[in-house]
C-alpha positions, 0 to 999 in steps of 0.5 A, spaced: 820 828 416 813 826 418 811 827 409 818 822 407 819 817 413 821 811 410 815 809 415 810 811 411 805 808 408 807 807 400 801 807 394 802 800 390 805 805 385 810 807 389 810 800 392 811 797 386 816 802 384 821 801 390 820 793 388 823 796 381 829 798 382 831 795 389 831 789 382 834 793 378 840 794 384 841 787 385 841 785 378 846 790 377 850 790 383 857 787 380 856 790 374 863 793 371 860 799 369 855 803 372 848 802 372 842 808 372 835 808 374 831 814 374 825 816 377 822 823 372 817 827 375 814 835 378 814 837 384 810 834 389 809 827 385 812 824 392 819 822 389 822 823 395 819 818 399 821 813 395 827 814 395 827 815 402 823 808 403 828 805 397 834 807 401 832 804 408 831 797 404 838 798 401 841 799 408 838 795 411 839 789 406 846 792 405 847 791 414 843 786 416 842 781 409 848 776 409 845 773 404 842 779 399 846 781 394 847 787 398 850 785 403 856 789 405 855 793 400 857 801 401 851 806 399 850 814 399 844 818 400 846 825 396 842 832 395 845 838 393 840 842 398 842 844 405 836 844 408 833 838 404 839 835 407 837 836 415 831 832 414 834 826 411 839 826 418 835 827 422 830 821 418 836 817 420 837 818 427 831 814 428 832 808 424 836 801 426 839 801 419 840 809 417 846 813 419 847 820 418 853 819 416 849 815 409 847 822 407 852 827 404 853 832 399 856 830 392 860 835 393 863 831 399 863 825 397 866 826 391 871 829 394 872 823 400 872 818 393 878 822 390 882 822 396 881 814 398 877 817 404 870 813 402 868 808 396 861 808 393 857 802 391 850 805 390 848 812 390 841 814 391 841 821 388 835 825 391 834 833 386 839 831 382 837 837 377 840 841 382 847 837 381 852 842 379 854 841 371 860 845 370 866 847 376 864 851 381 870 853 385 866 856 391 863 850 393 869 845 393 867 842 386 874 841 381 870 837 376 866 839 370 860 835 372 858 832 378 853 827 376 860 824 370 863 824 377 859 819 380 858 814 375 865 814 375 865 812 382 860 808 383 856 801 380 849 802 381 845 809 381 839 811 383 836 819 381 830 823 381 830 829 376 825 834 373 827 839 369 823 843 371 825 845 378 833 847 374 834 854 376 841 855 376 845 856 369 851 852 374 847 846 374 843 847 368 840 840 365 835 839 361 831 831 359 835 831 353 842 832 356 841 827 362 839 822 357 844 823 352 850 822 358 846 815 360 845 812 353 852 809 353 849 806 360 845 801 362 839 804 364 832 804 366 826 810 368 820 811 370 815 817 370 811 819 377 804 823 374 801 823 380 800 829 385 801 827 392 803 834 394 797 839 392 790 838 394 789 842 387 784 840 383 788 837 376 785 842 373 790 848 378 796 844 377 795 844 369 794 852 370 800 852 374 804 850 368 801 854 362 803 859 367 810 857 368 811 856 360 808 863 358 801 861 357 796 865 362 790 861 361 783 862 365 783 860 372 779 853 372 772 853 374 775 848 380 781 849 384 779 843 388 774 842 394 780 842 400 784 848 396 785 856 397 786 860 392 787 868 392 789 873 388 791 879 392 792 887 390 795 889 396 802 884 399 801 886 406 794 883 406 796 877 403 802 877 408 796 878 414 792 872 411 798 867 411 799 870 418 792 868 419 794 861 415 800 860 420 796 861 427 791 857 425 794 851 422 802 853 421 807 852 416 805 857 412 809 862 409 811 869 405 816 866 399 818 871 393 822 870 386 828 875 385 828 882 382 828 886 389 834 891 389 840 887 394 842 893 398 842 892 405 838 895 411 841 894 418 844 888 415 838 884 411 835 885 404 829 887 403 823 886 400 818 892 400 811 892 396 807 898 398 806 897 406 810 889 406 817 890 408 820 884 410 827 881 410 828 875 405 830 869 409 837 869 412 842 863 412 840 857 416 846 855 422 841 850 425 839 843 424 833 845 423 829 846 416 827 855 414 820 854 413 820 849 421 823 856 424 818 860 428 821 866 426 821 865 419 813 868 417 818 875 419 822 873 412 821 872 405 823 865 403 826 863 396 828 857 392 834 856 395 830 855 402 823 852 400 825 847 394 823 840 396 819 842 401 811 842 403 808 848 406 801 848 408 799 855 406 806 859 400 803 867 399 807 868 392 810 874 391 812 875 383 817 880 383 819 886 379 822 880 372 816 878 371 810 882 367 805 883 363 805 886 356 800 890 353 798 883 349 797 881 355 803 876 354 806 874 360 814 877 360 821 875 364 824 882 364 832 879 365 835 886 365 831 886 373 832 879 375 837 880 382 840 874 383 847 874 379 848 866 381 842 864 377 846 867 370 853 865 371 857 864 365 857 858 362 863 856 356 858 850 352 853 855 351 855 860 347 848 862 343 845 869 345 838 867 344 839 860 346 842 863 352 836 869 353 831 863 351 834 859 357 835 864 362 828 866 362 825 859 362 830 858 369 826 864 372 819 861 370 822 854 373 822 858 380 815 860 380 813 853 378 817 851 384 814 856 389 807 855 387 808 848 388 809 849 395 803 849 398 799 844 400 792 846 402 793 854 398 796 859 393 796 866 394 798 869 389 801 878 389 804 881 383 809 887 384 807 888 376 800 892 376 798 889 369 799 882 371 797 884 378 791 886 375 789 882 370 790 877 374 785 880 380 779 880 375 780 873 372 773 869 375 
């Protein structure tokens, strides 16, 4: 909450950004067709306090404003992330012109539109790589794209997007399709460059990337003057320093890649590396976000829990998909990646090595997402012992 209050301070950038598209919206409000802004950029850029300033605004003006051209107008804040979510009403809960109710899932919303429950102005779109692009029958979507959905139904909308944060084939996208959906479309964009999130130095963030697109490079001289970076042999003791991390400053966690076998243990899959044995992150039934939880530094989290947020401490654990071969070439091994929900079938992409090219670039996205997570340090442990080890002689 304290890190996207709409509270915050903004930087002129972000200032200057919000004073764009709140233009943008008003110009286009009574538009006929719909309207698009995007807002591209990598993980910790500060995307998501934009928005949440942008959308305070527009509710503002939207409730209070008589003579804006918002005034009256029927806007929605979507993600497609539970725990995500949960921040964002609680957010609401504290401010005069937010209500929780403002904060949906698409899923929901799209649903509620259909039905002639609700109708859709503006749509402020946080995560919008994780919107589902084809049916998916389990979480309510009858529709072959959520994002076509909501340009139906709404005239102007707001996203942020990075195509590096994809990790799931039920919502693939890329840059390239995005920008073809919206070519028809008024449309604008803005690239945010800057890394708010991490206090890395530039030079950690770029090696981050290189990792995350198969190039392992030397680790920079600097990793920056705030910034810990480990490599660890043993996963129990990099689990005892983010204990250590914990206790001292908090919000520090175990998070992992898939590829661990999905038998259960007195009801909980484990995680086990050596004498590291702990259950991965179990489902959330309350308001508030995993990693805020106490009793989470007993679990392992994943994307599903961390993506989106801020850590001041991520021990990374690399499972058993990826490895190093004798060329000393990192390799995503797809015959042991675990999470069956990643890979599901898709009828638009029928290409074999278009398929295994996008498969692997999906379990390389979520390293970078887990990476990204910290805020003041990355440990780092590798379940393959090649990589474990060229990694743990790197200077």
């Amino acid at each position: 909450m304290d890190k996207i209050s709409p509270l915050l301070p903004l930087t002129s950038e972000q200032a200057a950004l919000v004073d764009r598209i709140m233009s943008f919206t008003s110009r286009h409000i009574h538009d006929v067709g719909p309207a698009v802004f995007t807002v591209y950029g990598d993980a910790g850029t500060g995307k998501s306090v934009v928005l949440a300033h942008l959308f305070n605004r527009m509710q503002t003006a939207a409730r209070t404003q008589s003579a804006s051209p918002l005034a009256d107008t029927e806007n929605y804040f979507l993600v497609n992330h539970p725990e995500i979510l949960k921040v964002y009403r609680e957010i609401a809960g504290e401010q005069p012109n937010l209500r929780k109710k403002d904060f949906q899932r698409p899923t929901t919303l799209i649903n509620q539109i259909s039905q002639g429950k609700r109708r859709a102005d503006v749509l402020v779109i946080d995560e919008a790589h994780l919107l589902l692009s084809q049916p998916d029958h389990y979480n309510n979507f009858y529709g072959h794209n959520q994002l076509q959905s909501l340009l139906a139904t709404a005239k102007v909308i707001i996203l942020v997007f990075d195509e590096t944060q994809v990790l799931r084939m039920k919502s693939f996208w890329t840059e390239d399709r995005l920008e073809k959906m919206l070519s028809p479309m008024t449309h604008d964009a803005y690239r945010l460059t800057h890394q708010f999130r991490m206090q890395a130095s530039d030079s950690l963030v770029q090696w981050i990337n290189d990792f995350t697109h198969q190039r392992i490079r030397p680790l920079p001289a600097s990793t920056g003057q705030d910034y810990d970076l480990r490599v660890f042999t043993d996963a129990e003791q990099m689990r005892q320093a983010i204990v250590d991390r914990n206790q001292a400053v908090g919000l520090s966690r175990i998070v992992s890649t898939s590829g661990y076998p999905s038998t259960l243990d007195g009801g909980k899959h484990y995680i086990t590396e050596g004498n590291f044995h702990l259950p991965w992150d179990q489902y959330n039934y309350t308001n508030t976000p995993w990693a805020e939880l106490p009793q989470t530094i007993d679990e392992v989290g994943s994307i599903y829990t961390c993506q989106g947020f801020d850590l001041n401490y991520v021990g990374v654990i690399l499972g058993p998909p990826i490895a190093l071969d004798d060329q000393n070439h990192l390799v995503v091994d797809l015959s042991r990646y675990t999470d069956v929900e990643a890979f599901k079938h898709r009828d638009d992409l029928t290409d074999p090595q278009e398929l295994s090219r996008i498969k692997q670039q999906l379990v390389l996205n979520s390293i970078n997402v887990l990476m990204k997570r910290g805020v003041r340090g990355l440990y780092i442990y590798a379940h393959d012992q090649r990589l474990r080890n060229y990694l743990s002689r790197m200077p």
